[in-house]
C-alpha distance (Angstrom), angle and dihedral (degrees) to the residues before:
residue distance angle dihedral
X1 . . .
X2 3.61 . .
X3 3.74 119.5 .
X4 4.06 117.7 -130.8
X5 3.63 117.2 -131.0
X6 3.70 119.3 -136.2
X7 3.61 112.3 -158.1
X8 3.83 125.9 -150.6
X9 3.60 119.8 -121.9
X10 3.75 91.9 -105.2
X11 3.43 94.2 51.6
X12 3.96 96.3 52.7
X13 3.60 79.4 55.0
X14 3.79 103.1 56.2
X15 3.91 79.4 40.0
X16 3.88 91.0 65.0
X17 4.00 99.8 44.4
X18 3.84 87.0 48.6
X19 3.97 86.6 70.7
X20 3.21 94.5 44.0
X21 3.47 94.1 40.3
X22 3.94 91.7 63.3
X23 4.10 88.4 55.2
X24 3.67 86.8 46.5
X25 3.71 91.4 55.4
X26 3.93 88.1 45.9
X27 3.19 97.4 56.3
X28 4.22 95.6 43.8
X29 3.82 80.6 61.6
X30 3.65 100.0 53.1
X31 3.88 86.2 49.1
X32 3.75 92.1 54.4
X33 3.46 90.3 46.9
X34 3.42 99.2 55.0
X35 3.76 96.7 36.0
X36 3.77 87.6 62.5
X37 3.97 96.4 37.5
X38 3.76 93.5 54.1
X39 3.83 97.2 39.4
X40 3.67 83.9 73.0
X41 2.97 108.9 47.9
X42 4.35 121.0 86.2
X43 3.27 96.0 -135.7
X44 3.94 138.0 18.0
X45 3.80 113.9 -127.2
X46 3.86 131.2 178.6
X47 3.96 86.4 -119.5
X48 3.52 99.9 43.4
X49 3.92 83.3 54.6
X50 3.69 100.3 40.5
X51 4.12 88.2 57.6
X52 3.90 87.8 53.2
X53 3.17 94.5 47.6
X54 3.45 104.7 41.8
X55 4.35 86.3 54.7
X56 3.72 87.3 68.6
X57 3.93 109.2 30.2
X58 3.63 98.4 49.5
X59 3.74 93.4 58.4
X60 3.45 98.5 44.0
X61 3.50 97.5 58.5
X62 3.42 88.5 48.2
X63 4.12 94.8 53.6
X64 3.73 108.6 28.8
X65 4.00 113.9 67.1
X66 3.55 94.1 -153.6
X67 3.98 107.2 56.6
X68 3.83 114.7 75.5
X69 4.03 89.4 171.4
X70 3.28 140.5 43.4
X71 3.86 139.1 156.0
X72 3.99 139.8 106.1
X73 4.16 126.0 -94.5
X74 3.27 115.9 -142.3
X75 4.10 123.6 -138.8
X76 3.48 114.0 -110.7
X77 3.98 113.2 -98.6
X78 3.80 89.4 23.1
X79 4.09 105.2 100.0
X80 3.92 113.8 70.0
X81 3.76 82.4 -131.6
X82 3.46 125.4 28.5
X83 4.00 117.1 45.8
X84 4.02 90.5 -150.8
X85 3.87 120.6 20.2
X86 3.75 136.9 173.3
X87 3.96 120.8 -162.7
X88 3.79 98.2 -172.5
X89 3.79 136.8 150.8
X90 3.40 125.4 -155.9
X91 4.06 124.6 -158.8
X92 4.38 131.5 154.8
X93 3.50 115.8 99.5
X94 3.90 110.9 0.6
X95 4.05 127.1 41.7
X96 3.68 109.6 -62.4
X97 4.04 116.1 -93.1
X98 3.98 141.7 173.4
X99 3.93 103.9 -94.5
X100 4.21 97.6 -114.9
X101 3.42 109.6 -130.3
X102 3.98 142.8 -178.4
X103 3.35 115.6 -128.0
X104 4.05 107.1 176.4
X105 3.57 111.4 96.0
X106 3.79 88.4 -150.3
X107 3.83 90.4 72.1
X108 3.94 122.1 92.2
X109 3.81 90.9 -129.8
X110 3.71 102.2 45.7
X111 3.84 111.6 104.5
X112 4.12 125.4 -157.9
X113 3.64 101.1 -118.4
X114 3.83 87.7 -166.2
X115 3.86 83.9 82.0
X116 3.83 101.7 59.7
X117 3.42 128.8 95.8
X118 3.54 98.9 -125.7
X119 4.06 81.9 62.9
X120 3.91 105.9 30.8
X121 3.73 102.4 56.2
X122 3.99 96.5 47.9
X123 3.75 89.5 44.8
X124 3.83 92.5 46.3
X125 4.28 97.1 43.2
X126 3.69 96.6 25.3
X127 3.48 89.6 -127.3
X128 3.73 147.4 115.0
X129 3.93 110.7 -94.9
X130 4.10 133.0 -176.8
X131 4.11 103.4 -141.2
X132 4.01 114.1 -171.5
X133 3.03 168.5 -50.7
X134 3.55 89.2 -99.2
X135 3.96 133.7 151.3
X136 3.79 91.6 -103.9
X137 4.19 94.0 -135.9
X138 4.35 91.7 174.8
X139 4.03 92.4 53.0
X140 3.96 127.7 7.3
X141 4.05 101.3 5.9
X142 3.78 79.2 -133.6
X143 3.88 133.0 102.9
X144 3.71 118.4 -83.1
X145 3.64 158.3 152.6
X146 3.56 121.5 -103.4
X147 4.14 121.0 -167.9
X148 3.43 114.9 -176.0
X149 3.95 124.8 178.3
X150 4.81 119.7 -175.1
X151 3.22 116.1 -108.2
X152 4.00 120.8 -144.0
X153 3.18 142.3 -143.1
X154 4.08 122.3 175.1
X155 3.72 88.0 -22.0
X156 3.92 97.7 -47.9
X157 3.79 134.8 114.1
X158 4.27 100.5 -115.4
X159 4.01 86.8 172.5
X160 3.89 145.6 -77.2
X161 3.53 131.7 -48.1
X162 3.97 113.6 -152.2
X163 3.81 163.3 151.6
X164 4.06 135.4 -140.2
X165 3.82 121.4 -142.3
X166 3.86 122.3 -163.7
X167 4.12 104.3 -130.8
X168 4.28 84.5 -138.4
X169 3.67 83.9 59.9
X170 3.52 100.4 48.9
X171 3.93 88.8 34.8
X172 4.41 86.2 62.4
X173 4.26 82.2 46.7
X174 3.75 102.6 45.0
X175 4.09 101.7 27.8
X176 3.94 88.5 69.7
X177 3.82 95.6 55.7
X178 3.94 99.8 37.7
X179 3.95 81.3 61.0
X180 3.51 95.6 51.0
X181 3.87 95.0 79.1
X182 3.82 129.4 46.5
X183 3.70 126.5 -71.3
X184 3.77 138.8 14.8
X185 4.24 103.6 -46.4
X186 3.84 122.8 -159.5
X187 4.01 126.4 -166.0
X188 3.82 106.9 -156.0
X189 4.10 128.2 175.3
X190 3.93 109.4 -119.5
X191 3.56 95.5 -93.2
X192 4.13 91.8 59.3
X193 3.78 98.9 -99.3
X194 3.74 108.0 140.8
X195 4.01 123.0 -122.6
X196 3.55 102.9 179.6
X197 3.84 139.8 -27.0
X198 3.40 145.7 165.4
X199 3.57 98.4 -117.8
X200 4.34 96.5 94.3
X201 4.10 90.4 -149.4
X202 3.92 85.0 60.4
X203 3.53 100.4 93.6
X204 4.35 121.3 -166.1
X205 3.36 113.4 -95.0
X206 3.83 95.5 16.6
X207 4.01 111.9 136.8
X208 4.32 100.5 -128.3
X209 3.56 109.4 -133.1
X210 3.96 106.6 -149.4
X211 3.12 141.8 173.2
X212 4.40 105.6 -102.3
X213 3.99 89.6 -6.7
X214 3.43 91.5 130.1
X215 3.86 95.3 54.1
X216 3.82 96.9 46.6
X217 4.06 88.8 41.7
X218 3.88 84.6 55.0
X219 3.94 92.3 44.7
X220 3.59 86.1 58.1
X221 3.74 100.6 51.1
X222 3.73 80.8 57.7
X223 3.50 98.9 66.8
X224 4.19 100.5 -91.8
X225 3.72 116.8 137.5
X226 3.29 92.7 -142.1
X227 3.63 153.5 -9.3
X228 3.40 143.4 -135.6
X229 3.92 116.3 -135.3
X230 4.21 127.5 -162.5
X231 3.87 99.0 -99.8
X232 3.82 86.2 51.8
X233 3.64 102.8 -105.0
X234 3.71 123.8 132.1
X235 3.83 131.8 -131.0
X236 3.79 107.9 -154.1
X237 4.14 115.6 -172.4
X238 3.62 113.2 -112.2
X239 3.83 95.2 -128.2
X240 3.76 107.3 -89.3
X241 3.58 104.4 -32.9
X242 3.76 96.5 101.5
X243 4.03 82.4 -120.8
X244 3.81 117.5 129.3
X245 3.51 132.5 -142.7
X246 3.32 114.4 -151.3
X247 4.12 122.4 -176.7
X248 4.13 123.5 -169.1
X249 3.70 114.2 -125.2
């Protein structure tokens, strides 16, 4: 007979940041890697990046079940030349591809990446940052996770370094754990968009309107563990992944 584990609240937390823990070391590595690549290099070219690039993205979407993209966007200015340039690959449910971009700003379609989240917060904190759920309209048209971490070169931003996750995917990951303790269990991003829960009526991507959320979300961002709300659940920080964890009384 095969005993059933119940976890503690705490410990379906640590569970959570360990996944993301393992993209969040991915995507340190890439950094370092192209940090050092592009450091030696006399000048930065949309080729000479694509090649780099394409030596770690391709294989990673290939390995890890969870990222469907994968690439590096470069700052604006930065490439010898190509004013605006996207090296991003693109895997999940069809054969992977290069995500086709346009990259003059005269164009209708073309888009100022500078202006995304994915893009603004990293370049405006200098460091890494999860953005989502979103419906991911530039890559998969289907809601995501997007973690993004600068990249520099002599001191300056040359771009972001980054992966996609599908929410399903993480959903299949996460649901299995947030059942494993006691209660109804609720993953939301630090600005009280939900991920994934066990609640059905909590639909991905949906901002959760409760009751002192926005106090305990804020007590978290501080540095608290956790924090109590005023129908007696708990939030409990999900390491540092900016994810919450938040568990019904």
């Amino acid at each position: 007979m095969t005993a059933v584990t119940t976890r503690t609240p705490t410990e379906i937390a640590d569970r959570v940041a360990d996944t993301f823990d393992a993209l969040f070391a991915t995507i340190d590595g890439w950094r370092d890697l192209l940090e050092g690549r592009l450091a030696a290099l006399d000048t930065l070219t949309a080729e000479s990046v694509d090649g780099l690039v394409e030596e770690f993205a391709v294989p990673a979407l290939h390995r890890d079940a969870l990222i469907t993209g994968a690439g590096f966007v470069a700052t604006p200015g930065t490439l010898d030349d190509a004013e605006w340039h996207l090296a991003w690959w693109l895997g999940g449910q069809g054969a992977l591809r290069r995500l086709a971009t346009i990259d003059d700003p005269a164009h209708e379609q073309f888009r100022d990446y500078t202006a995304l989240e994915w893009w603004r917060i990293p370049a405006r904190t200098g460091a890494r940052h999860l953005t989502g759920p979103y419906v991911d309209y530039v890559c998969t048209d289907d809601y995501a996770v997007t973690i993004t971490t600068p990249v520099r070169v002599a001191g300056a931003m040359v771009g972001v370094v980054g992966t996609d996750a599908l929410v399903d995917r993480l959903e299949r990951e996460l649901l299995p754990v947030l059942r494993s303790g006691r209660g109804e269990a609720t993953i939301v991003n630090a600005g009280g968009r939900v991920v994934t829960s066990t609640d059905a009526h909590l639909e991905p991507g949906a901002i959760l309107r409760r009751a002192g959320l926005p106090e305990a979300l804020a007590a978290l961002r501080a540095g608290a563990d956790s924090a109590g709300l005023p129908d007696g659940g708990t939030a409990l920080a999900c390491g540092d992944s900016s994810l919450v964890l938040l568990i019904a009384a």
